[in-house]
C-alpha positions in Angstrom: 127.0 79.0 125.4 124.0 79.3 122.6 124.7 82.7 121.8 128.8 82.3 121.5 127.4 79.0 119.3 125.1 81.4 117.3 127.9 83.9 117.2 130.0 81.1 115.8 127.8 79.8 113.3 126.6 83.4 111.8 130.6 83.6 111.6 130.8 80.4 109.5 128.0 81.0 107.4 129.1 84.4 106.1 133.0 83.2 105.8 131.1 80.3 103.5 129.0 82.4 101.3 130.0 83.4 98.0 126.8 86.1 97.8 125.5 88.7 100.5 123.4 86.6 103.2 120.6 87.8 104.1 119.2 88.2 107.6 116.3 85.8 106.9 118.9 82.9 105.2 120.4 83.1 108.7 117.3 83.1 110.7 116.4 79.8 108.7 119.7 77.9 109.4 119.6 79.0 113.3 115.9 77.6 113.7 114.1 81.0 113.4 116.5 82.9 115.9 115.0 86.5 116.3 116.2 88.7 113.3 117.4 91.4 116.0 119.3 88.8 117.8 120.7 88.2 114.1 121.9 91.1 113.4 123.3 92.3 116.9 125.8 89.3 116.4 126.9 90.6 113.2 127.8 94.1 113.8 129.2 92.8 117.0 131.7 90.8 114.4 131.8 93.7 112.8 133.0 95.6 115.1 135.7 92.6 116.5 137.4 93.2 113.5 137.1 96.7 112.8 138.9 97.4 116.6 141.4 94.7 116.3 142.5 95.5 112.1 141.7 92.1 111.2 142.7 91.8 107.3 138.6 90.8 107.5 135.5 93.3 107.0 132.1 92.4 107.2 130.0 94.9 105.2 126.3 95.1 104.3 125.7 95.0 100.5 122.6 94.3 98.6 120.3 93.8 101.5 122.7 91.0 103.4 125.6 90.7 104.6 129.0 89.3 103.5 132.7 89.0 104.6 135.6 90.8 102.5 138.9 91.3 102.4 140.3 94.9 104.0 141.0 97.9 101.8 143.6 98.6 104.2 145.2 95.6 102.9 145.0 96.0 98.8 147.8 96.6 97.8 149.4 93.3 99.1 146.4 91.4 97.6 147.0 92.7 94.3 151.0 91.7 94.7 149.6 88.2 95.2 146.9 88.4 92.2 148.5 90.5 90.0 148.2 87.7 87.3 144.6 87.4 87.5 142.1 89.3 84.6 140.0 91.4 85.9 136.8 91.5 84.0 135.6 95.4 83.4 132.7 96.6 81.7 133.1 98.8 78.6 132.5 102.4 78.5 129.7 101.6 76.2 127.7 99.0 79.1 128.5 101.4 82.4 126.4 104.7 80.1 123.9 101.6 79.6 123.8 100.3 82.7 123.3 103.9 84.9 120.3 105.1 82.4 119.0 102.0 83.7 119.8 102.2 87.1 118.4 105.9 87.4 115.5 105.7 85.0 114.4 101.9 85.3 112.0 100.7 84.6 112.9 101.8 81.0 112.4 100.5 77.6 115.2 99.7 75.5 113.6 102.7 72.7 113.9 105.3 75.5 117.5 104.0 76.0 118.4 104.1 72.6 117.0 107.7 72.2 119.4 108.8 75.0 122.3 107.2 73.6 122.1 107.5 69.7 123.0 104.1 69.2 121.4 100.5 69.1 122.3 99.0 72.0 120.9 94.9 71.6 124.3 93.9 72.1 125.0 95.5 75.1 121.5 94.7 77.0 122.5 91.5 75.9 125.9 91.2 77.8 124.3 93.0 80.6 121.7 90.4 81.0 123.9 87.4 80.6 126.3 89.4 83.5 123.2 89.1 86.0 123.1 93.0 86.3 119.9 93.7 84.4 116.8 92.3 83.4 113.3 92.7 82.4 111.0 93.6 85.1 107.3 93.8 83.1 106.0 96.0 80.2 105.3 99.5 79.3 101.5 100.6 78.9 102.1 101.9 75.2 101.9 100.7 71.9 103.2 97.4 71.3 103.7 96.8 75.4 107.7 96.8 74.8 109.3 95.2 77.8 110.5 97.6 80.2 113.9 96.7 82.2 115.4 97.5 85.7 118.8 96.8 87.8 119.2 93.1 89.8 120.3 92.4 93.2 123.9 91.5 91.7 123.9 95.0 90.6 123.9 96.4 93.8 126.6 93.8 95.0 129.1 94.6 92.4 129.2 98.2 93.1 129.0 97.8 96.8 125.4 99.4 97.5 123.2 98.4 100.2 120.4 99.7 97.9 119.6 102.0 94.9 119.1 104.8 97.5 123.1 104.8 98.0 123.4 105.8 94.0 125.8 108.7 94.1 124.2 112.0 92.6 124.0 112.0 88.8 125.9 114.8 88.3 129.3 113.3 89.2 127.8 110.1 87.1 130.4 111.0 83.8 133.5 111.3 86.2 132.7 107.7 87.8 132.1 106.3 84.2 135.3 107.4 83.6 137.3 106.1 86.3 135.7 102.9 86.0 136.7 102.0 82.3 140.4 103.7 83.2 140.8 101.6 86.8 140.4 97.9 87.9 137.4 97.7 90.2 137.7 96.0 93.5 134.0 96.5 94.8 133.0 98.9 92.8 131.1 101.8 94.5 128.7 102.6 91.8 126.8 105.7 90.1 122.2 108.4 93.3 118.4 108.5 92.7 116.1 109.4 93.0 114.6 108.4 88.9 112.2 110.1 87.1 108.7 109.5 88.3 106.0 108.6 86.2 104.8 105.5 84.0 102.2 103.2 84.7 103.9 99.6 84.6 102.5 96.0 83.9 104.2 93.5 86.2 103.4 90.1 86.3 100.1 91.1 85.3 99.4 93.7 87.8 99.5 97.5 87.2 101.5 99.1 89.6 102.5 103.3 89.2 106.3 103.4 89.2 108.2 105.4 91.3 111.3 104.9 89.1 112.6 101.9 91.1 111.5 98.2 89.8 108.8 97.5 91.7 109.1 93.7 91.8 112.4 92.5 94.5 116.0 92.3 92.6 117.2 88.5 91.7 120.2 87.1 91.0 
């Protein structure tokens, strides 16, 4: 009876949560309930409604978990929201944001010198859209601030981590496709970065390996 009340809980939780859960959210709610335990239960769900075609997936994104609608099942759900706006980055934002997300931590200089253009207004809108921000300073002349991708990133393109970036060569096709198509959850642009620059985070030095070396945040 606990586990089928665990099972039912871990259910409610993630039908409840408007962000990826993470295994240790749940392990704090079910009163420290082994993180194994945790997640046998959830791909146990998973697989419920994989075999049985619920309209209901459960898919790991961004380090947790969350429930979301089928892609089986998307063409009826945008019958029913046809009305609504979808909000899509510019073409402008998506070259932004994957310099970023291959490179990071990078300055917004190095940026602009792959680009050609200033790009304040689109770090801007990046930031205020949760999908960037600034994860310490560069060991240079004038420390400029150096920034990196969010955990939000990786949940609106779908990735369980940076790791599941596609390869960069088929990064201009995907750019394209995702200023010409509404996005549903997005899968996004591989790694690994370029390797190389001593960082100052939160006032420790730390050799980057490309990758932000402080966690993601909403």
């Amino acid at each position: 009876m606990i586990q089928d009340n665990n099972r039912s809980v871990i259910e409610a939780l993630l039908f409840s949560s408007e962000k990826p859960l993470l295994i240790e959210q749940i392990r704090k709610v079910l009163d420290n309930l082994d993180p194994a335990d945790i997640r046998m239960i959830i791909e146990d769900l998973k697989k419920e409604y994989e075999d049985n075609s619920r309209g209901i997936r459960i898919i790991e994104v961004a380090g947790g978990f969350q429930m979301v609608t089928s892609a089986d099942f998307a063409v009826f759900l945008k019958k029913l929201y046809k009305q609504r706006k979808i909000e899509r980055l510019s073409k402008p934002a998506l070259e932004t944001l994957a310099i970023i997300a291959y490179k990071q931590p990078v300055t917004k200089f190095e940026i602009e010198s792959l680009r050609s253009v200033n790009i304040d207004g689109v770090v801007e809108s990046l930031t205020d859209k949760g999908l960037i921000r600034i994860v310490g300073r560069k060991k240079a002349p004038g420390r400029p601030f150096v920034f990196g991708t969010t955990r939000q990133f990786l949940e609106h393109f779908g990735l369980r981590s940076l790791e599941e970036l596609p390869r960069i060569e088929n990064l201009a096709k995907i750019i394209e496709e995702k200023t010409e198509q509404p996005a549903q959850a997005e899968t996004a642009m591989q790694g690994p970065a370029q390797k190389e620059e001593t960082v100052s985070v939160s006032g420790t030095e730390e050799k980057s390996d490309g990758y932000s070396k402080t966690p993601p945040q909403d």
